[in-house]
PLY file of the C-alpha trace (Angstrom):
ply
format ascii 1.0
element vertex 66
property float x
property float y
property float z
element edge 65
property int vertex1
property int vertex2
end_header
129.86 225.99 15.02
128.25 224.62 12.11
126.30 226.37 9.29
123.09 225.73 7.33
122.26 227.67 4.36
118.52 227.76 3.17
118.27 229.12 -0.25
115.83 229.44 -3.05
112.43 231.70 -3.66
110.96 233.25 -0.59
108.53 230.61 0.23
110.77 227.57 -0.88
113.21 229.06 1.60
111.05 229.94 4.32
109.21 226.53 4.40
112.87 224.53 4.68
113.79 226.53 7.27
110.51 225.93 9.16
110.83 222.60 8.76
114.55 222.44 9.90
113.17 225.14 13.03
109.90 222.91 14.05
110.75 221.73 17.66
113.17 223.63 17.92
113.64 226.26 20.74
116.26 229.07 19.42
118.81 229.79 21.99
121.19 232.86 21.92
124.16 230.98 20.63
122.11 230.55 17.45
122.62 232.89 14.77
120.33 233.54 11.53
121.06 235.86 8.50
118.66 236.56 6.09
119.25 237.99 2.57
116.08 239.10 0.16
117.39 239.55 -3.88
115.25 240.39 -6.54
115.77 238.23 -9.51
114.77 238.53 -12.98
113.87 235.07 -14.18
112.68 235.70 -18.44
111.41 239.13 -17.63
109.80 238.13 -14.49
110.54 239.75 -11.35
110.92 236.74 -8.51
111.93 237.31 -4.81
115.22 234.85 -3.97
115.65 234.54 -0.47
118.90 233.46 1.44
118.78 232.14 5.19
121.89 231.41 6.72
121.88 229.63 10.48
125.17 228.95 12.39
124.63 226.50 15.23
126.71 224.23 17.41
128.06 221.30 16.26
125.36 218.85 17.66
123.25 215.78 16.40
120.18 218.01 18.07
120.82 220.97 15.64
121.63 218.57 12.32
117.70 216.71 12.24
114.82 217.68 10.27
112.00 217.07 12.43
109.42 214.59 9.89
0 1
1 2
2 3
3 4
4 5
5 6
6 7
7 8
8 9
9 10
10 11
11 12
12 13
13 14
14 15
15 16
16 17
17 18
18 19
19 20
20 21
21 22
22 23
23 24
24 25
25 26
26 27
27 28
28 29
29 30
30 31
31 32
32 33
33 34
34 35
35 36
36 37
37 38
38 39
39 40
40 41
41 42
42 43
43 44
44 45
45 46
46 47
47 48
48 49
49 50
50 51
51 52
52 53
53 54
54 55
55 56
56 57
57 58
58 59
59 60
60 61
61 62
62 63
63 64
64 65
C-alpha cells in the first residue's frame, strides 16, 4: 500500500484531492481519512484540512489526471 497525504485549507485540500480522484472509481481496498483543525492564522480563525488516502502500489493510483 502506498499513501497520499492532501493537506492545506479546506478548499486547497479538497480541490487536490479532486483532482488526484477525477477518473477515478474508488474501490474497497482504498482507504481515506479526513482530519478538520481549526487554526488561528494572526487572529484569524482558518479551517486546515488533512486528507489521507492509502492505495495500492500501482502506476493507476500514482497519476493526476490533467
Amino acid at each position: 500500500m502506498k499513501c497520499k497525504v492532501f493537506a492545506g485549507p479546506n478548499l486547497t485540500a479538497q480541490d487536490a484531492f479532486n483532482k488526484w480522484a477525477k477518473g477515478k472509481a474508488l474501490k474497497r481496498d482504498i482507504i481515506i481519512h479526513t482530519n478538520c483543525l481549526i487554526e488561528e492564522i494572526e487572529g484569524h480563525q482558518q479551517l486546515y484540512m488533512v486528507i489521507t488516502v492509502y492505495h495500492p502500489e500501482d502506476e493507476f493510483w500514482d497519476k493526476v489526471q490533467e
